[in-house]
C-alpha positions as a printed Julia matrix, in Angstrom:
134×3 Matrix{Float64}:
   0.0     0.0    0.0
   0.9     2.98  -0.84
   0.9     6.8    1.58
  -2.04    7.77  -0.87
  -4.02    4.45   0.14
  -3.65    5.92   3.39
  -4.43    9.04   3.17
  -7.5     8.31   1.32
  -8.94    5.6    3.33
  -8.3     8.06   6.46
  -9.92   11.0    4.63
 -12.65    8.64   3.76
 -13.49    7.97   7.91
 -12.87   11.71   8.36
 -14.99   12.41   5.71
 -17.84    9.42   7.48
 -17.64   11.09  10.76
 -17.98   14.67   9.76
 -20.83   13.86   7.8
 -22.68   12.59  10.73
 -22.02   14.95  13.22
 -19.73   18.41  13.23
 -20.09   21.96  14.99
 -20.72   23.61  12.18
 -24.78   22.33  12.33
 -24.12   21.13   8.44
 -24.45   17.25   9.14
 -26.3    14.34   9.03
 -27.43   14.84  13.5
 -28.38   18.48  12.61
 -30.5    17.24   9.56
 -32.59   14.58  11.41
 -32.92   16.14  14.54
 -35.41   16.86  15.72
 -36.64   13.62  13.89
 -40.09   14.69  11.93
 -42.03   13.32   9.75
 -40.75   15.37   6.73
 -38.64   13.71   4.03
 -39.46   10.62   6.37
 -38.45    7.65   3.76
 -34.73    9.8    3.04
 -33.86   10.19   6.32
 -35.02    6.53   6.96
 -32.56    5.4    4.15
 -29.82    7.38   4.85
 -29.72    6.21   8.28
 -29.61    2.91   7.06
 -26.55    3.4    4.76
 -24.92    5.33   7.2
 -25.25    2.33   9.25
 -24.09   -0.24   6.92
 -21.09    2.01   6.39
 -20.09    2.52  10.15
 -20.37   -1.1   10.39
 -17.91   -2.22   7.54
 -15.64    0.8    9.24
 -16.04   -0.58  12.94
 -15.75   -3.7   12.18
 -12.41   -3.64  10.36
 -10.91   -1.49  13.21
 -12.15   -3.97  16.19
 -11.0    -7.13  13.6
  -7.55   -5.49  12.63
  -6.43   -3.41  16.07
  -8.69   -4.63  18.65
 -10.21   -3.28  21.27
  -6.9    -2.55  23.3
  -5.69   -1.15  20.06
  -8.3     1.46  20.24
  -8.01    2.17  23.75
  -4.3     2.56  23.35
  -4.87    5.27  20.11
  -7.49    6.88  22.68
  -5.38    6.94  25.16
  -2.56    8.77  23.61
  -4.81   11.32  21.46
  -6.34   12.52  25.33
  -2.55   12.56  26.37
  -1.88   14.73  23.43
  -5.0    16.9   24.27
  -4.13   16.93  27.72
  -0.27   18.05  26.9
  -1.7    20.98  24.48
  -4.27   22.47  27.62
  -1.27   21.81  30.06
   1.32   23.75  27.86
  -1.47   26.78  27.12
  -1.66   26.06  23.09
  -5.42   24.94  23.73
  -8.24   26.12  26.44
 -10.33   23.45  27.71
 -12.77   26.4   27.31
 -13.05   25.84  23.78
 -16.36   23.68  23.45
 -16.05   23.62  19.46
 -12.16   23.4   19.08
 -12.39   19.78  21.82
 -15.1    18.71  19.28
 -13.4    18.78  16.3
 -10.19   17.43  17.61
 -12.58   14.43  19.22
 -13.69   13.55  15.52
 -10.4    13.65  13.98
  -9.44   11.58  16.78
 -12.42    8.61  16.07
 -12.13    9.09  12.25
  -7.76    8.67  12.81
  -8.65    5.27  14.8
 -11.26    4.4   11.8
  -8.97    5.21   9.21
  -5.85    3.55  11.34
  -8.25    0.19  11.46
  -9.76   -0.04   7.89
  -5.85    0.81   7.07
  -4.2    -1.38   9.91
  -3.69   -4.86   7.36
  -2.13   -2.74   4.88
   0.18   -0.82   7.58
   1.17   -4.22   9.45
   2.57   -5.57   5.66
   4.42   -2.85   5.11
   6.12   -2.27   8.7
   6.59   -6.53   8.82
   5.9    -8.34   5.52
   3.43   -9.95   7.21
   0.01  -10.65   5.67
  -3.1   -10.88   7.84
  -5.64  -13.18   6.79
  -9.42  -14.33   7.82
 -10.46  -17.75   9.08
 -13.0   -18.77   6.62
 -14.97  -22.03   6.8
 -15.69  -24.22   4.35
């Protein structure tokens, strides 16, 4: 795999989150809610494909890092967050600025998992495969 397989498969989960939910009241959350009755059979199916989508994503990242894996990305993205309020670069304050960097964060780990086979090749030359039955 290449950087740009990378790159677009993460832009792709950044791209996955932001559509459902950002500050900026221009998503998917802000579109459906409050849920009415109007444009009832859209929302209905993009729901649904949002969910099928979210599932191949979430999947791959709980098949490829695991959960540890995730808590471990987690873990060091709050560390980072936590190093930028402590050293004054970020106020904990800023509602919208902790939002955005929160779905960076989840899209990174998405992109990281759907990305993870590809990355583990490259860094050991070893292929990951599935157990499939007969």
């Amino acid at each position: 795999m290449k950087a740009s397989g990378f790159i677009l498969r993460w832009l792709f989960a950044i791209l996955l989150v932001l559509i459902t939910y950002n500050p900026t009241h221009y998503s998917l959350f802000h579109w459906l809610w409050p849920f009415t009755n109007e444009q009832l059979p859209l929302k209905i199916l993009t729901i649904l494909v949002m969910l099928v989508i979210y599932l191949i994503f979430f999947r791959a990242t709980f098949r490829s890092i695991g959960l540890l894996g995730i808590i471990l990305a987690l873990a060091v993205s709050g560390t980072l967050v936590w190093l930028f309020i402590d050293q004054g670069w970020m106020s904990v304050d800023n509602y919208t600025a902790l939002t955005w960097i929160l779905l960076i964060v989840i899209g990174t780990i998405l992109g990281i998992g759907i990305s993870w086979s590809h990355i583990r090749k490259k860094l050991t030359g070893q292929f990951d495969t599935d157990d499939v039955e007969d």
